[in-house]
N, C-alpha and C positions, 0 to 999 in steps of 0.2 A: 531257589529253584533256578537251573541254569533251562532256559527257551534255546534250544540250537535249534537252524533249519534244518526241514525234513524236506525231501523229493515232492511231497504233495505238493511242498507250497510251490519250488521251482515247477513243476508240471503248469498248476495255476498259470502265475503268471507267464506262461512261452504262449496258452492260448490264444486265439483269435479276439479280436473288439469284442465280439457280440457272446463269446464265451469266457470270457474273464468275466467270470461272476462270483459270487459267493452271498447264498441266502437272497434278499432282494436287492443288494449292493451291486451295479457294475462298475468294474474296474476302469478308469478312462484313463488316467497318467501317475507316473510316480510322481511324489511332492516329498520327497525325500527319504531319507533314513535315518530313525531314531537313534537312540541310544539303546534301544532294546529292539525293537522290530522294522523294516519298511513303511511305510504309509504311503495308500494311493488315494487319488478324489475319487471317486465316487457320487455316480446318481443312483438314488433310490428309485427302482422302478416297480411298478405293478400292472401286470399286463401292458398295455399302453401307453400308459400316465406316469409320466414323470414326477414325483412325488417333492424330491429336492437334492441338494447337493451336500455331499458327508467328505469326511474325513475318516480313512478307512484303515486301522490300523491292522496288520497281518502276521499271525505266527505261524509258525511251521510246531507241531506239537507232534510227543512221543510218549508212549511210555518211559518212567525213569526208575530208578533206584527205590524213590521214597514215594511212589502213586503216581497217578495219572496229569500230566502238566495241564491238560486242558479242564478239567476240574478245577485247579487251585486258580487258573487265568478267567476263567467264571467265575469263581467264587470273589476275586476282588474287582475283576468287571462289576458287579451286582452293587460292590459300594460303590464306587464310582459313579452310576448311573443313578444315586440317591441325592448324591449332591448337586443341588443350588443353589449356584451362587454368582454374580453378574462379573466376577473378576476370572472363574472356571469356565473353559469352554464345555459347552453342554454333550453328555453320553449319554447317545437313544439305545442302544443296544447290541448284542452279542450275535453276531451270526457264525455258522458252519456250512466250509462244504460238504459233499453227500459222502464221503471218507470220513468226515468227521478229524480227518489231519488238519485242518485248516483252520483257524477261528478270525474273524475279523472284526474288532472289536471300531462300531461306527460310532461315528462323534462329529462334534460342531462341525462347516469348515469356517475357518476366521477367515475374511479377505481384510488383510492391511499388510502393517510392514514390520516385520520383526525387529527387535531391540538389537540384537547384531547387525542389523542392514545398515540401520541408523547408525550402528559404531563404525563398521566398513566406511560409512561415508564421511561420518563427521570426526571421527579418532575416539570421541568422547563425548557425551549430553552434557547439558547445565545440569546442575545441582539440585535446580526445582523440576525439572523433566526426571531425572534419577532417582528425587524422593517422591514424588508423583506412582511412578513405576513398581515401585520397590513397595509403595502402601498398597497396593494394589495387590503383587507380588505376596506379602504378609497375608491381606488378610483372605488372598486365597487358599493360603496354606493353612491359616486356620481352621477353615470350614473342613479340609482337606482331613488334616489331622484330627476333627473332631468326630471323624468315623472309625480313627483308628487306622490310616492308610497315609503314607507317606510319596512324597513327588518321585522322589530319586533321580531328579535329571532335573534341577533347575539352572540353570541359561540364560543369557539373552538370546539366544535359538529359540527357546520357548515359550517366549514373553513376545504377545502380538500385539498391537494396538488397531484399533477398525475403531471408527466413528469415536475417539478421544476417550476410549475404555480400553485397559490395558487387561489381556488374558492370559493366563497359561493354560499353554497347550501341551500336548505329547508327552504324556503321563507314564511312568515306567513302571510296566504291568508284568511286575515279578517280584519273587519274594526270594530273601540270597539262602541260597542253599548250607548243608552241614558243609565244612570242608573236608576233603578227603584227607587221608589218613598221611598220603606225603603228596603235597602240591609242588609243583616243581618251578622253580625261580626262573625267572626269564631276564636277560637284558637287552632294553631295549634302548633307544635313545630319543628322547623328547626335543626336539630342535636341538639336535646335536649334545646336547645333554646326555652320558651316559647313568639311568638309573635301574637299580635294580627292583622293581617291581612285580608282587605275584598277584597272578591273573588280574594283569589291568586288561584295559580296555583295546586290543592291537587296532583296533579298527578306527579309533581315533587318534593314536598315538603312534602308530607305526612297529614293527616288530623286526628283528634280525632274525628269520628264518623260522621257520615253522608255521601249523596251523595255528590264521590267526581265531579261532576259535577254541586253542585250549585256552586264551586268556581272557573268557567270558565271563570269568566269577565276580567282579568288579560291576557293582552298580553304578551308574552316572557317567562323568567325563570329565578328562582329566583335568586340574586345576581349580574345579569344583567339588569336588568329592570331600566330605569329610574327612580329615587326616585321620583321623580312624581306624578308619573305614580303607584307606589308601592304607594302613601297616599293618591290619589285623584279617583285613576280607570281614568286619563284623560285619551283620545287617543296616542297612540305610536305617534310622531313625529320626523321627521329628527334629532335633538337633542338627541333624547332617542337613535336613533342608534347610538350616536356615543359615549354617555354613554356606551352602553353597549360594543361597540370598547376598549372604556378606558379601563372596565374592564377585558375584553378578553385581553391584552396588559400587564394589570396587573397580570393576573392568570399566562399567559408567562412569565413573566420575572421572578416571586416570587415563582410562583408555587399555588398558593391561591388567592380565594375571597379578592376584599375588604372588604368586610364584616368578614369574616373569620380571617384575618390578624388584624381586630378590634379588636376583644375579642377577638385573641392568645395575642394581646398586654396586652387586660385586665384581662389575665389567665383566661379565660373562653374558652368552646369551642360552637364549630358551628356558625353562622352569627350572628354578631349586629344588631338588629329589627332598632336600631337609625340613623345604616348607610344605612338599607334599604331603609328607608323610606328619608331622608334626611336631620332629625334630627337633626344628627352629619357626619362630614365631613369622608370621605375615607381618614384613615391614606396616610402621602406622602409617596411615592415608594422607596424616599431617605433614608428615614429611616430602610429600610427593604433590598435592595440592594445598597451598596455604592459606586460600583463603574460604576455608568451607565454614559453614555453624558449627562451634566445638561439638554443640551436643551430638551433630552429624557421624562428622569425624568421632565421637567415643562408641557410637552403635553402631558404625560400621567394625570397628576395633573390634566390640564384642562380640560381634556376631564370629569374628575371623577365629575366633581365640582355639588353637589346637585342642583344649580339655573342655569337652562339651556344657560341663557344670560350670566353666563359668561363661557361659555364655548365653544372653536371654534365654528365661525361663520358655517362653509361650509364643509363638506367632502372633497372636494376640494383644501380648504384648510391644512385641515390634510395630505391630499396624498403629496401637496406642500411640507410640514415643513417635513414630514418623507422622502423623498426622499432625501431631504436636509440632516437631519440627517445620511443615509444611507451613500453616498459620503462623508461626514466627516471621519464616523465610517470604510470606505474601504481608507484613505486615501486621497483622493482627496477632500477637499472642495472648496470652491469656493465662493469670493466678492460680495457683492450686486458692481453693478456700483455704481459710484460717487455720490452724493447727484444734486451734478451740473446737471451731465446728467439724473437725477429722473428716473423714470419707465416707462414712456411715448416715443413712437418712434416715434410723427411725421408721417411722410408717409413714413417709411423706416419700411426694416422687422426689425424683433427680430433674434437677434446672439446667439452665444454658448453663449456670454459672459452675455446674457442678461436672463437668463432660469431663474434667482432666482427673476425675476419682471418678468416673464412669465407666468401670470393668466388665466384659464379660460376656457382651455383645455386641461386637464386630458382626458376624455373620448376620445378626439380624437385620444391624444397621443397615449396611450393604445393600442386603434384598428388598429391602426396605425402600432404597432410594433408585434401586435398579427398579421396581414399578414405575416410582411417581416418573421415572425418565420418560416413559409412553403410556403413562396414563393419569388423568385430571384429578383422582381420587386414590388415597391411601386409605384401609380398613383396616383398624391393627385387633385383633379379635385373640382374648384369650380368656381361661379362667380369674377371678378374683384375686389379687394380687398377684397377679405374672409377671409385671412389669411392662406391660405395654405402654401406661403412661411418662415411665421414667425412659424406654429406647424412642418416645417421642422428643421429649422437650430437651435431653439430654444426649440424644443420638441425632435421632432425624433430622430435626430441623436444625440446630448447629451447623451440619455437614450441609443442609440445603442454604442455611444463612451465606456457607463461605463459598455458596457457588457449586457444590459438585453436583447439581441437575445439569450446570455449561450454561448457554446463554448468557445473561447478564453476570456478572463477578460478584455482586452483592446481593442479597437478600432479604425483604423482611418476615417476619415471623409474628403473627396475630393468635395468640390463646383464647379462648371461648369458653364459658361452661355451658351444659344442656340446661340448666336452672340456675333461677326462677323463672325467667322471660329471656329467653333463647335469643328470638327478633331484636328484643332494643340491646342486650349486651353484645352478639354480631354489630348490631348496625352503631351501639359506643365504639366498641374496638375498632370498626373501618371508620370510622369521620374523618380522618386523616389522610385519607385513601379517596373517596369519591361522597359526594354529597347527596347520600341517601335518605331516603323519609320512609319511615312506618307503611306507609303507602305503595314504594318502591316493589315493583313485583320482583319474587327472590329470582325468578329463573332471566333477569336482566342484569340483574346484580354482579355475575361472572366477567360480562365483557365489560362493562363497567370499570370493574378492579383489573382488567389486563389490558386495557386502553391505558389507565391513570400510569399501570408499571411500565408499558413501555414508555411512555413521556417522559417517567422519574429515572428510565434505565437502571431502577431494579425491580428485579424481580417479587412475588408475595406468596406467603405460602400460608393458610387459614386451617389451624386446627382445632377440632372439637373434644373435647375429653369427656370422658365418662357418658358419652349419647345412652345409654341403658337410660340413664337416669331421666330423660325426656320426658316420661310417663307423669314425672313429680311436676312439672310444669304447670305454675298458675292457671299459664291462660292456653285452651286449645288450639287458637287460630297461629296463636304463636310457634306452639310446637309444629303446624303443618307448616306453617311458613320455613321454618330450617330444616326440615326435610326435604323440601322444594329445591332450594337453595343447594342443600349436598347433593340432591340428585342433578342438579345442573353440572355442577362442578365433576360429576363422576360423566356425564355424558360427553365430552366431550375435554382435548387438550389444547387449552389457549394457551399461548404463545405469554412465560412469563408468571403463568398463576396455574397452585395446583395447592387440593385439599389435602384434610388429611383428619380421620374420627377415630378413636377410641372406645371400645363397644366390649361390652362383659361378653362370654359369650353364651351365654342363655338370654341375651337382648339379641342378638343379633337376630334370630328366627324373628321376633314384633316387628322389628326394623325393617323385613325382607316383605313381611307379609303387608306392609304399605307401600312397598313400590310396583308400579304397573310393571315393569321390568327389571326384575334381580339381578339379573345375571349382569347389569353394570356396575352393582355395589359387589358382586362378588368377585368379577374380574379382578379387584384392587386388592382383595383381604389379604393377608398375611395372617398367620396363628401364632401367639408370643406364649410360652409355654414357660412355667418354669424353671431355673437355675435347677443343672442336675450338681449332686452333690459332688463331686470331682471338677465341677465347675466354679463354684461355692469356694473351695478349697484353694484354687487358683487366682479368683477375686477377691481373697483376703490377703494372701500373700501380696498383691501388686497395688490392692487398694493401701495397705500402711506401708509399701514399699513407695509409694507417690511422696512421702515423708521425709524416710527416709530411716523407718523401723522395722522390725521383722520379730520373727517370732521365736522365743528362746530358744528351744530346743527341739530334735524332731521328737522325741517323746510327746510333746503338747502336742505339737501338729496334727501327729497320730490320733491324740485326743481328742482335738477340737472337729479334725476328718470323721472321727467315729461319732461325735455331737450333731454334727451338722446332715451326715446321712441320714439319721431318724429326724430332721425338723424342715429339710431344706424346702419342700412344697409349699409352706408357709412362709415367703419371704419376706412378710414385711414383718413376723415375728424375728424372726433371722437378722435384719436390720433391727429393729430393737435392740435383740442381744449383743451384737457386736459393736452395737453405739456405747454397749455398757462396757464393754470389752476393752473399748479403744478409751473411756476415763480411767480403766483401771490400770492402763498401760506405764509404764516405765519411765519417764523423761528424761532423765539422766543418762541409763544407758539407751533411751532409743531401742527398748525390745517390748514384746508381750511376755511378759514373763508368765511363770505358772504362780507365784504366790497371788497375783492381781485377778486370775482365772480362776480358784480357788475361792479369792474373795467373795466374786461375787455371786458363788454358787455355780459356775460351767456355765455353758449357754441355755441350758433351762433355769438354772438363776438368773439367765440375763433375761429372759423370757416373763418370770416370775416379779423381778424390778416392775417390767414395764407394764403389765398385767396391774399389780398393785396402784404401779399410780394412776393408771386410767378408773379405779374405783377411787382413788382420793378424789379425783375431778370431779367425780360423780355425785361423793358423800358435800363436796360445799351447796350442792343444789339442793341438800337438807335430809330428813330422815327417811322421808315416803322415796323420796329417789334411791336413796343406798337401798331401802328395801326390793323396790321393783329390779336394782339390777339384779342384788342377790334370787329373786326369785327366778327374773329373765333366763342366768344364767345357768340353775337349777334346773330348770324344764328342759334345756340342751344335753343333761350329761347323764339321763335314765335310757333305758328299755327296759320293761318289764321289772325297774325298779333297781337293777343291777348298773354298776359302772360299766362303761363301754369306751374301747380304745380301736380307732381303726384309721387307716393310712388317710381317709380323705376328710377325716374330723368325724367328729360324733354328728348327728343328723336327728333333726325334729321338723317336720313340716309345720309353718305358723303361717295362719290366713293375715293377708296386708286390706287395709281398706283400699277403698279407691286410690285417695289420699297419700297413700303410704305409710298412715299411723295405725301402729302395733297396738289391740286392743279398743280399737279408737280412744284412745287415751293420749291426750298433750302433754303431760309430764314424761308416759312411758315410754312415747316415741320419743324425747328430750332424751332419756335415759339408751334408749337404744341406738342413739345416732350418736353419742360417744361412743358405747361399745364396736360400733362398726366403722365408725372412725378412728379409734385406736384400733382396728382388726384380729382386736378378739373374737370378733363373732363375724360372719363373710353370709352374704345373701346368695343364693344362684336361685332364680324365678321364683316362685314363693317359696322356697324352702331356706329357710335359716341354722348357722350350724357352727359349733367353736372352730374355730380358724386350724387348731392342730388339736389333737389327742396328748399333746405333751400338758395342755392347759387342767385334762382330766389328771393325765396321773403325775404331774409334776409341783401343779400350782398348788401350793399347802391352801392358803386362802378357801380355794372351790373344794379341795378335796374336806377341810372342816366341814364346811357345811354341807357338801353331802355323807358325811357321816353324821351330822345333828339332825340331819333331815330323814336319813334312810326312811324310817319307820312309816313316816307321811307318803313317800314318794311311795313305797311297796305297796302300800293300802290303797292309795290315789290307783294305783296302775292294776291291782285287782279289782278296783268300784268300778275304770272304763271296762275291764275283760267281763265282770258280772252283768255291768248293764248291756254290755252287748247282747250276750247270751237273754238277758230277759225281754229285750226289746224284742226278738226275734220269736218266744213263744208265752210272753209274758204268763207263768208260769209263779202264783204268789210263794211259793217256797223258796225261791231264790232271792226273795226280797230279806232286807237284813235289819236286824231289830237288836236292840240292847245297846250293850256297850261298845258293839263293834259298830252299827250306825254313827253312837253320837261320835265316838275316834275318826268315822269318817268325812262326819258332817264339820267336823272342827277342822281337818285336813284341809278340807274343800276350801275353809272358808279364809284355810291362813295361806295357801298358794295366790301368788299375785295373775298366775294363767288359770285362767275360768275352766273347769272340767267344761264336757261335752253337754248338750243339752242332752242327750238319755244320760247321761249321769246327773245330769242334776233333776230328771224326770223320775230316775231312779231310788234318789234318796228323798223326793216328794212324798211319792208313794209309800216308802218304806214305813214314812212317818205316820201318814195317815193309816197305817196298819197297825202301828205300835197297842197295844193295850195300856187302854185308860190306866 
């Protein structure tokens, strides 16, 4: 889409102070010119009242060729404004003037100092200020990209830092148009450089004559731009931003263009037309700085590389390997695990120790820590297995351990569980911290621990995992004691110390309805949702790429992509599968092949593995136990006696004692806290349910016995539908006598789940009507 100025917008801006307006935006001063439009500050007014101050970006819009420009500048304004994320400056909204010519698209304003200001002055940043930058830089583009929208214009022009958080701003809100049928070649000269370039940019690069507006077709600027993108006019893509990453990284460190640092190699000045386009390769970084981290120096290489494939797969990726980098360059780096134990957890979380195979969540991480920056309490709130507790101990606190809340450089990091006794395992895990007693009231306990940190000059950061589970708590005083105690911690932000819980989120409503005031626990939440399946697909790739393996062929790919859309919601069956995935892998060549994928049955074989041995666990605890699971597992996968498959698992509602034992039975609850510790079976408030539909119609194991069972199961689910019916007009011909009683009463009596008392009122009755 090419955005040219229209007359409305010149009209606009010639007006008066008080009539440069658009929508409730007034116009106060230019703050420069994009790469696609103007930008003025702006206060938001309403009547009166001064509301705040914006950053106010301005197009001039026409009808075109292919539809209306100001439609498609809404239409990717709308994603824009959906992302959150603490490295993106924030977009409130789309305003018009009353022509409807005008759109002014308002956003953050940053006050600090742009990453070119800092080059202006110092030639070049350190190496840890440019990997600092650039992870930031990354994992904005991630969020970015995960809408499906691209920067088009990244810069150090557009990389701001305010209060030691680095943002991009001034986002290029256009989409590149078809090209026309004959575009016409222009030459211009780049610092004396003669190149020939079609529809660059004349307004940043200067033009020999003509409108500099037929050379609008060019997204970004120049020296940044995707080689590409510079030889073909293709569209900007995720790849081009993180070209242009590369070379913002490289201007950092060097102080100069890749292109520029060409021809200074070749005694020439101004940019090489060869490495614009991608001709010829971006001199290495090694060359020009020598004494950077290799691994520095090879990502920024890659990122420069003219052919987009071979260049980082993922933003995501980049934010990964630079953060990595960063903690080397500050001292601390840190092992992948063993090859033995691969990247794959099974049904267990992800640890500190595991952050460098921790894929996938950047974005969460981030928002994550952008809370806890202005507030005392994190709430990570999501369905059963989302992965909240693994973007904790694997995300969060790591990044809080190395320092990125600011304040002290170091951190420590205290784990908790909500059971058995809440009180004494807090107050185990702090004794090292301050010398508390049982006694200790919890809402003193906060300044307490942020006295001791600042003395020790570091920081403490206290997380809760799985809080749902509070309820299982021996003792009650104890569970109100760590409520106490988090609501301290959420009320207020000491200097030094800041929380952090894990809560299913059908706990969270119990949780809410004990505090005198919610809306403190709820300021902090975050929602951690499940890996979508295109996500999935990406953190396998980088997780056995952390190795140094990948995956034979895109044919598997394809396969394992089409595997994983139907299981992905259930991700710790997903981690199963792929733990099994990664034994069956290749050594020798370093691939996943497809014979090893085959082996073990695809990833519902791998599914089916770990399913089986979680019943082996089960069968050493003897015969009554194998049977109660098979039965447990049985009563999950009827309605009305028929199998059932559906996106959020199969569903049975099962009444919990007080206690939390299934049945009140001590062996069956023994038998159900594997099932749900191996996550075959997932609780949400009292309703228990198979973790996936893959379990019904994949798992040979279950699907046997519910075909040995059918018959039971159908008669069982006609006894509750009759007793219903008879309860209600107790009506003796509906009661059932002969052979079809005792089939029932035998059913009844071999299911390990107790029918309903009118079914078992029902088949009372029946009996006592039988004829002698």
């Amino acid at each position: 889409m090419v955005v040219r100025p229209d007359p409305a917008l010149d009209l606009l801006l010639r007006r008066s102070d008080a009539e440069r307006k658009i929508g409730p935006f007034v116009l106060v001063k230019p703050l420069g010119r994009g790469s696609f439009a103007p930008v003025w500050l702006a206060k938001e007014v309403y009547g009166d009242v001064e509301l705040r101050a914006a950053a106010v970006k301005l197009f001039g819009v026409a009808d075109d060729a292919t539809g209306r420009a100001s439609d498609r500048i809404a239409e990717e304004a709308r994603a824009l404004c959906q992302i959150e994320h603490p490295n993106v400056v924030r977009f409130f909204s789309l305003a018009s003037d009353p022509s409807g010519r005008v759109l002014g698209l308002a956003m953050e304003y940053v006050r600090g100092r742009s990453l070119d200001q800092a080059l202006a002055e110092q030639g070049h940043v350190s190496p840890l200020v440019a990997v600092k930058a650039g992870l930031a830089i990354a994992s904005a583009l991630a969020a970015v990209h995960a809408i499906g929208r691209v920067h088009r214009d990244v810069k150090p022009a557009n990389v701001v830092e305010a209060d030691g958080t680095y943002k991009l701003i001034d986002f290029g809100i256009a989409s590149a148009p078809r090209l026309p049928e004959r575009v016409r070649e222009r030459r211009i000269v780049v610092d004396d450089l003669p190149l020939t370039i079609v529809g660059s940019r004349a307004a940043d690069v200067g033009a020999e004559g003509g409108d500099a507006t037929d050379l609008d077709l060019l997204s970004g600027t120049i020296g940044y731009v995707d080689p590409v993108c510079m030889a073909t006019l293709a569209p900007a893509t995720p790849a081009s931003d993180l070209y242009a990453l590369g070379a913002t990284l490289f201007e950092c460190l060097t102080g100069s263009l890749p292109a520029a640092a060409a021809a200074r190699a070749r005694g020439e000045s101004g940019l090489r037309g060869e490495v614009l386009d991608g001709r010829a390769p971006a001199p290495p970084i090694a060359t020009i700085v020598s004494d950077l981290p290799p691994s520095l120096a090879r990502l920024v290489d890659a990122l420069l590389e003219a052919d987009p494939s071979r260049r980082p797969a993922r933003a995501e990726l980049v934010s990964h390997e630079l953060a990595s980098i960063e903690r080397s360059m500050r001292g601390r780096p840190r092992a992948l695990p063993s090859e033995d134990i691969g990247p794959f957890r099974r049904v267990r979380r992800f640890e500190r120790a595991d952050q460098d195979v921790f894929f996938g969540r950047a974005a969460e991480i981030a928002s994550a820590l952008e809370i806890l920056r202005g507030r005392g309490l994190l709430c990570l709130v999501g369905p059963s297995g989302s992965g909240k507790s693994s973007v904790a101990c694997a995300g969060v606190l790591p990044a809080v351990e190395d320092g990125a809340l600011g304040g002290p450089s170091r951190w420590d990091a205290v784990v908790v569980s909500a059971i058995p006794d809440p009180r004494a395992d807090v107050l185990d895990a702090l004794a090292q911290y301050v010398d508390a007693r049982t006694d200790t009231p919890p809402e003193s306990l906060p300044a307490m621990l942020a006295d001791a940190a600042v003395r020790r000059g570091r920081g403490l950061i206290v997380f809760v995992d799985q809080l749902e589970r509070l309820g299982r708590a021996r003792n009650v005083e104890s569970q109100s004691w760590l409520l106490r105690f988090i609501r301290q911690l959420a009320a207020q932000v000491l200097p030094s110390l800041r929380g952090a819980v894990a809560v299913r989120a059908d706990g969270l409503g119990a949780l809410l309805r004990t505090e005198p005031n919610p809306r403190m626990i709820l300021a902090g939440v975050m929602y951690v949702q499940p890996l979508l399946p295109d996500a999935w697909r990406d953190v396998v790739d980088e997780a056995i790429g952390a190795y140094g393996y990948a995956i034979d062929d895109a044919a598997l790919r394809r396969q394992l992509s089409r595997d994983l859309r139907g299981t992905s919601v259930a991700m710790p069956l997903v981690q199963a599968a792929l733990a099994e995935l990664w034994n069956h892998r290749d050594r020798v060549t370093r691939r996943i092949t497809r014979e090893g994928y085959d082996a073990m049955g695809g990833l519902h074989g791998g599914i089916e593995l770990h399913a089986d041995a979680a019943l082996a666990a089960i069968e050493t605890m003897g015969p009554d136990a194998a049977r109660l699971a098979r039965e447990m597992l049985l009563s999950l996968t009827t309605t009305k006696g028929q199998r059932v498959a559906c996106d959020q698992g199969t569903i049975l509602s099962l009444a919990f004692a007080e206690e939390g034992r299934l049945f009140s039975n001590e062996l069956a609850f023994d038998v159900y806290r594997v099932l749900e510790q191996s996550r075959l079976v997932v609780k949400e408030g009292a309703t228990v349910m198979l973790a996936h539909d893959a379990l019904v119609l994949r798992w040979r194991t279950l699907m046997a016995w519910m075909d040995e069972t059918k018959l039971d199961r159908q008669l069982l689910a006609e006894l509750e539908a009759e007793a219903g019916a008879w309860t209600e007009d107790r009506w003796e011909e509906r009661l059932w006598w002969g052979r079809r009683l005792a089939l029932a009463t035998e059913a009844a009596r071999r299911t390990a789940r107790p029918v309903s008392f009118r079914a078992s009122e029902f088949l009372r009755c029946s009996e006592e009507r039988q004829p002698r």
